[in-house]
N, C-alpha and C positions, 0 to 999 in steps of 0.2 A: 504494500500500500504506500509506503514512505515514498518504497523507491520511484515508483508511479508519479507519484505527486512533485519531488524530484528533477524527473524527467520534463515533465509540462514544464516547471517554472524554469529551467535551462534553456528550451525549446524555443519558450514566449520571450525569455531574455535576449537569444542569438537573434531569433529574428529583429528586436528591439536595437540592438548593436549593430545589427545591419544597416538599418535605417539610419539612424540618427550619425553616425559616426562614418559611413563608409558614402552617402551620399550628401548631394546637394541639396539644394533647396530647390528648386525646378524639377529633380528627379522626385524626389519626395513628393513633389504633387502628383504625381503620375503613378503613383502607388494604387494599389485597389484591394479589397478587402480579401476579394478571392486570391489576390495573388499570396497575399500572407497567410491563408488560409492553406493554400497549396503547399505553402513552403514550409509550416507547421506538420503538414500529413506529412512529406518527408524527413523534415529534421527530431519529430518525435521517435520514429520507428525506430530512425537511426542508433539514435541517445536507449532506448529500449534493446536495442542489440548489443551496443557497443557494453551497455551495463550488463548484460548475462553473459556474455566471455570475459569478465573480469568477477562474475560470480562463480564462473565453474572452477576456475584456478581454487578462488576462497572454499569455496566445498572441497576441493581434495584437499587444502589444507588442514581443515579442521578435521576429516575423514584421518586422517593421518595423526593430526595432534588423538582425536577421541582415542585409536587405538593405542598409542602410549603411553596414556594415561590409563586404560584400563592395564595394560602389562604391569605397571607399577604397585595398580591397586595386588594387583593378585599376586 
């Protein structure tokens, strides 16, 4: 859930930095809703991929710590 909610406010953010920082002011009128719209349907998925390939590293880690710790226990 976290990482979900996460993901949007990155998404909403990049798009937001794009805007304001990478264009002009004449470009910026020319903006349209759909387009940030469009550009959110791809840079969400993204941010949602790119975070579960750095989830599955963290599970075999901890998959790894848990059996250590059970060796120890026993």
């Amino acid at each position: 859930m976290y990482s979900t909610l996460l993901s949007v406010i990155i998404a909403i953010g990049l798009i937001i930095h794009e805007i304001f920082f990478d264009l002009d002011l004449p470009q910026i009128r020319r903006l349209t809703i759909g387009g940030s719209v469009i550009t959110f349907l791809i840079v969400f998925p993204l941010l949602l991929i790119t975070e579960r390939l750095f989830d599955i590293d963290n599970k075999y880690e901890i998959e790894k710590l848990k059996k250590e710790i059970e060796k120890l226990k026993k």
